[in-house]
N, C-alpha and C positions, 0 to 999 in steps of 0.2 A: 516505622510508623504503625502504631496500632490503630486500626478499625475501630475498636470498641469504644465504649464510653462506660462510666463506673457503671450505671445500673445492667449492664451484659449483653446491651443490645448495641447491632453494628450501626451507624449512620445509615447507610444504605435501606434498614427496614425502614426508617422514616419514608424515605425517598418514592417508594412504592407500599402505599397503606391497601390494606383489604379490602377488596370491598363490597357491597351485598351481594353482590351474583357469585361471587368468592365461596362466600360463608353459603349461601343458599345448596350449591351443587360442588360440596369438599371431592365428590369424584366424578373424574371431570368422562372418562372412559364410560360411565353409566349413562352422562345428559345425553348420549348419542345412540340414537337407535341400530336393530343388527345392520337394518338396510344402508344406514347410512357409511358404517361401516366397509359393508359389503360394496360400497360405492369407491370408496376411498383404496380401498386396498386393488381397484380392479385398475385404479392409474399407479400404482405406488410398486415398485419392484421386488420381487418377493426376497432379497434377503430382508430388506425393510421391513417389510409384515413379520415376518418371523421374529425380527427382534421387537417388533413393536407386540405381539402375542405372548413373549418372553415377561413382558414388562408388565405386565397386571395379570393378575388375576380372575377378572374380568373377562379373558378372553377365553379362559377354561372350562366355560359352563355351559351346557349343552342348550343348542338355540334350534329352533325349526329349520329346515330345508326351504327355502322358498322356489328356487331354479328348478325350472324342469330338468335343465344337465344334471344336477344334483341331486333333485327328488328320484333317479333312475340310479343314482350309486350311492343311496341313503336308503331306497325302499325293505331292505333287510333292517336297520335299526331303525325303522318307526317314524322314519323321514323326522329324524336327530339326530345332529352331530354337534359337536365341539364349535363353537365360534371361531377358534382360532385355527380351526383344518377349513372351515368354509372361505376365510378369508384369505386363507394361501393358496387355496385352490383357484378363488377371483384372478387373486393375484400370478400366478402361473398361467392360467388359461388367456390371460391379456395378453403376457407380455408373449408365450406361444402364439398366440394370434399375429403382434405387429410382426414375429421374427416370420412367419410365414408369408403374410403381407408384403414384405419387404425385399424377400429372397426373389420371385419370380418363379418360382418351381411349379407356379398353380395348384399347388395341393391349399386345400385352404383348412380353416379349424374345424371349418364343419365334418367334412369328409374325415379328420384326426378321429374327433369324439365319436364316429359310427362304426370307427372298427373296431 
């Protein structure tokens, strides 16, 4: 059974039409600010970021520091890094937090980041 119909379009594009918030923002990676971002990626597990920082290019252009964790391992490049290192970094630093959180060893994340 084919999909298609003579003029080369599937049934299916019927199905789901465009539509102006579509056309308004063709990428969709840009309508989202770094911060929002940098929000996203801090619940999201880091092989996920990675593949998700993989996936545009979008994610390869150098964004401000905003964390003070970060403004302190940025302040040699100008407190600028890469989107997509600040976002795996979120993302790392979270998920180190709950695995500390969770263990009982009392070491916590802050006490990590000071040594």
């Amino acid at each position: 059974m084919d999909s298609t119909v003579a003029t080369g379009k599937r049934k299916s594009d019927d199905a789901f039409p465009l539509t102006a918030a579509a056309d308004s923002h063709p990428n969709l990676f840009a309508s989202l600010s770094d911060e929002n971002w940098k929000i996203i990626s801090s619940f999201a597990a880091p092989p996920d970021i990675y593949n998700l920082s993989l996936s545009s290019v979008h994610f390869f252009r150098e964004a401000t520091v905003t964390t003070a964790s970060e403004n302190s391992a940025a302040s040699s490049s100008n407190d600028r890094k890469v989107l997509a290192t600040q976002l795996l970094r979120s993302s790392l630093l979270s998920s180190l937090g709950r695995v500390l959180e969770n263990s009982g060893s009392g070491i916590t994340l802050d006490s990590v980041l000071k040594m």
